[in-house]
N, C-alpha and C positions, 0 to 999 in steps of 0.2 A: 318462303311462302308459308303462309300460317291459312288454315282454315277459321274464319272467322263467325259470330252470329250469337244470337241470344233470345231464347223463350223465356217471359217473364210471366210472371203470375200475376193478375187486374185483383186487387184484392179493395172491395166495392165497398164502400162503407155504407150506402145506401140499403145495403141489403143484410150486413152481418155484422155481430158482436167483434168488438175491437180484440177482443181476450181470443176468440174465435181464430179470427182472422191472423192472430197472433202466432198461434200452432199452424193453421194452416201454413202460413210461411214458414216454417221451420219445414214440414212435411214438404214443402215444393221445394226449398235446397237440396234436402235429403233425394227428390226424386228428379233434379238436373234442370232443374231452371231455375236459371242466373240474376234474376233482378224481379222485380215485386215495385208495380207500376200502383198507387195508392190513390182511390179517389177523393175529392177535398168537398165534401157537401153538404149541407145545412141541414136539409128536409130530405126526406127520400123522394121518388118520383111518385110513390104511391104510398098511401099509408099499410100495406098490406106490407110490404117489405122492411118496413119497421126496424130501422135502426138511422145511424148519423151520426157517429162519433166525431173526436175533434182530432182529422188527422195528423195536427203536427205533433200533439204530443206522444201519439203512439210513433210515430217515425223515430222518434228516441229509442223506440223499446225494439224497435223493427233491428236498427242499429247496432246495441249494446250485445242481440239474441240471435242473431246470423251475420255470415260475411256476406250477404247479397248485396248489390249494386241496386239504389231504391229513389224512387223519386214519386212526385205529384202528379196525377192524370187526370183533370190539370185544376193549378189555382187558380183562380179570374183576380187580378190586383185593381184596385180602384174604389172598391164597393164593400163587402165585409171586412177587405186587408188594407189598410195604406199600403201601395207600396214598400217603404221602410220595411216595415216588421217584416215583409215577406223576406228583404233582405237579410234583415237581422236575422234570422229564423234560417234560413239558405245556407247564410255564411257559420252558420253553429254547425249547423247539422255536417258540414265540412272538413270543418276544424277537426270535431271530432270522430271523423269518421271520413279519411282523407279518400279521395279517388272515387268512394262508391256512391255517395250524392249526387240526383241529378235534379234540375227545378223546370218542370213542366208547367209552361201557363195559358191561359187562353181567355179568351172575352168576357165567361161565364154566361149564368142562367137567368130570368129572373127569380126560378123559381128558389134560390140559394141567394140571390143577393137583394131582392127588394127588402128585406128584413130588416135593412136597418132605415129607410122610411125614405130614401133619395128618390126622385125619378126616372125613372129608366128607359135610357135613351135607348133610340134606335140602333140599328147594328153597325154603321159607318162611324157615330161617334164611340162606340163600345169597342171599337178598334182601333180612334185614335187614344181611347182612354189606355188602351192596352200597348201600346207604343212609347205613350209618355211613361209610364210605369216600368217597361223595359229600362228605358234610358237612364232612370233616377235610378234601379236597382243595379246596371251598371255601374253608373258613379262611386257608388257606393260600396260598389266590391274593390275599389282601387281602395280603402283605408282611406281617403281622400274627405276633410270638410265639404260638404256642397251645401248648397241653395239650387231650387230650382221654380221656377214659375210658369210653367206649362197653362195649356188652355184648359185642363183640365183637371192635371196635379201639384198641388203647392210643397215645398220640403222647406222647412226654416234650419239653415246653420244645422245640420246631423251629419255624423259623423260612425261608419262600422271602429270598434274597436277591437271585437275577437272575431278574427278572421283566418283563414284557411290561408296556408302558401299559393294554391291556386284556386280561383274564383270558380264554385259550380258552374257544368255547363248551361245554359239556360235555353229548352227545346219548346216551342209552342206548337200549340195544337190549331191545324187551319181546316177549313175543309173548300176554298175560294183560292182564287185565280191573286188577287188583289196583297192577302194576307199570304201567299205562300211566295211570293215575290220577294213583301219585306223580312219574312223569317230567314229567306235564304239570306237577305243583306245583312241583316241586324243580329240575327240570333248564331247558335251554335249547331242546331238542328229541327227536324220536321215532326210535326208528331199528328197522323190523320186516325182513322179510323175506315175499313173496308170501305170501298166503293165498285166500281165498272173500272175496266183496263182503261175504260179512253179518259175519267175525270181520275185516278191515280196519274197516267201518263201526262194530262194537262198542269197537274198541279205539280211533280216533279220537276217539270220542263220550267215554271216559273220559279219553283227555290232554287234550281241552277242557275237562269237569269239572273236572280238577288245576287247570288251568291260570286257568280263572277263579278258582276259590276262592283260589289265590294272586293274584290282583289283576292277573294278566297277559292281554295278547290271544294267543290259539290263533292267531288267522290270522297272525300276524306270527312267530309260532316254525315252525322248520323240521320238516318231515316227509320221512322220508327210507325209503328203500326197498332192500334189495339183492335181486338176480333171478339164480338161476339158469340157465341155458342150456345147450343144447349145439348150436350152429349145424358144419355143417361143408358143402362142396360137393355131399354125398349126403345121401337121408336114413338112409341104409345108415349111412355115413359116424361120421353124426349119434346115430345110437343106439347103435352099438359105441363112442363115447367117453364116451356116458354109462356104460355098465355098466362099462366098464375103467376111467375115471378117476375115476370120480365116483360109486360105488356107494353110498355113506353120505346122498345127494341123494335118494334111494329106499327110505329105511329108512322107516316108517310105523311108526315110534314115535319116544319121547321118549330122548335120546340122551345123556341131560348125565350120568348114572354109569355109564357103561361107560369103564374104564383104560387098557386098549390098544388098539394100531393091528392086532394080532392077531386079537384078538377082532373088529372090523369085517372084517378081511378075511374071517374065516369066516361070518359074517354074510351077507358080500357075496355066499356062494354061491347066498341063495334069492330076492336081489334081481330082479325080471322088467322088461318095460319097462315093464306097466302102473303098478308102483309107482315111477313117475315124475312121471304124470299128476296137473297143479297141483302139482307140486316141482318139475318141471326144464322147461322149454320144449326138448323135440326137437323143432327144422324145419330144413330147408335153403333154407324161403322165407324169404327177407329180410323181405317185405310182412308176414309172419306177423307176424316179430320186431318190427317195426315198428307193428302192432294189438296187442301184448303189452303194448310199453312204455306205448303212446300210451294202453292202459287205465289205466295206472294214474297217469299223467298224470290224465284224468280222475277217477279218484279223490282227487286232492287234494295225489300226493306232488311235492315240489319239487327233488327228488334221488333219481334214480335210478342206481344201480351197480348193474353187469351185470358178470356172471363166465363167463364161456363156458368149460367144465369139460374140453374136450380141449387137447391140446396144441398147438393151430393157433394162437395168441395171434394173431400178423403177421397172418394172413390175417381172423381175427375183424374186428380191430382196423379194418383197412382197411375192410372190408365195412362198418361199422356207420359209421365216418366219411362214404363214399360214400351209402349208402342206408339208413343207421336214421337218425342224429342230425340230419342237415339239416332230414327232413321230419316231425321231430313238432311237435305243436302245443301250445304253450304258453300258458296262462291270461296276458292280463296283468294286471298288479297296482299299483298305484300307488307311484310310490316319492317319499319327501319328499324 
């Protein structure tokens, strides 16, 4: 019996310097969290947070400057990525860097991919986009020639030629009944973000479905979590970095077509703190952060990433090293 689990570090490009964020990962190894979840996005949510690097090339540097286990939270394939390249891109990052690559993907924004001038369908075809995208990047980790002609993605005669002995796993991000079905069939693992006990319990219950009906065990695929925060030394502190950095954390609707970081900012005008509550943990107790995580620990996830939404990174970082990560409790689990 091995005690199993993993706090990762949400390192946000939306919000911080890739150079930044760069240390910061090094500083969250140093203080016991195990993987560094990387967001992939074009524009920030607001122009106030001001930044948007291009994450795959820092994942190289993520790579070469910690042993940490790192992947994408999440890429959307179809619209700023072929496909392809996400493969190609996947399968490097692999190669070099065996075991600790993982490739997170999901529907996307518009606010990230109407940029390059397409239109952007509703959310039913943005998941069959997101399926056919799967299956090509599949192909494609076999070393295998394909062709493929989907309804929505073309591949001409491509072929991976530097490839990893074993293909990255590839986890999507769902937060529906519909999508967490075929993750459980299709993919490797689950990737949501906080909710209510009874739409985490709904949506587990369909990736197990998936996942049996493709012949596989649920309990042995990963489930995986990212959590909002906003911890700081007040809880003064604490809720003025929610509203100023993190206002789109408190939006209480569906966010995936709205185009600019303008448009969120004025948004952001009638955001309050109540529309935080179950979106963002403001506390300045540790002990809190620490019954937050540890819940959902209990529910079943095996990877938790936490993003603390002010600019206090250093000081987060430390805190959760010292007094979250050492004392949760983790399920164990048998390992062969």
């Amino acid at each position: 019996m091995k005690t199993t689990g993993t706090v990762g570090y949400a390192a946000m490009f939306e919000q911080f310097h890739p150079t930044d964020l760069l240390r910061w990962s090094r500083l969250a190894e140093e203080s016991g969290f195990t993987s560094v979840m990387a967001s992939d996005h074009f524009h920030p949510w607001t122009p106030e947070q001001g930044q948007s690097a291009f994450v795959w090339s820092w994942l190289g540097a993520l790579g070469a400057t910690t042993s940490l286990r790192f992947g994408t939270g999440v890429t959307p394939p179809g619209f700023r990525y072929h496909p392809a390249i996400i493969a190609q891109a996947a399968a490097t990052l692999e190669a070099m860097y065996p075991g600790r690559f993982w490739l997170g993907l999901g529907a996307g924004e518009a606010l990230n991919e109407h940029i390059v001038g397409r239109y952007w369908p509703e959310a039913p075809t943005r998941l069959r986009i997101l399926m056919e995208s799967i299956e090509v990047i599949r192909r494609l980790f076999t070393g295998k020639k394909v062709k493929y002609q989907g309804e929505h993605i073309t591949l001409e005669s491509a072929r991976l030629y530097t490839l990893p002995e074993t293909p990255p796993p590839v986890y999507v991000a769902t937060a529906g009944p519909v999508q967490s079905k075929r993750t459980g069939k299709y993919c490797d693992g689950i990737i949501t973000v906080g909710a209510s006990d009874e739409k985490i319990k709904m949506l587990m219950e369909r990736f197990e479905e998936g996942a049996r009906e493709a012949g596989k065990d649920p309990s042995a695929m990963p489930r995986i979590v990212q959590l909002h925060v906003s911890w700081a030394e007040s809880r003064k502190a604490a809720e003025e970095n929610a509203i100023r950095e993190w206002p789109n954390g408190g939006m209480p609707f569906p966010k995936a077509d709205i185009r600019n970081p303008e448009d969120f900012a004025a948004m952001a005008g009638v955001v309050t703190l109540e529309n935080f509550e179950n979106r963002v943990l403001i506390s300045a107790d540790l002990d809190e952060h620490l019954q937050h995580l540890q819940h959902y620990v209990d529910l079943g996830f095996d990877e938790i990433y936490v993003h603390n939404v002010g600019r206090n990174q250093e000081a987060f970082i430390r805190a959760y090293g010292e007094r979250v990560i050492p004392r949760l409790r983790w399920p164990e689990k048998e390992v062969a």
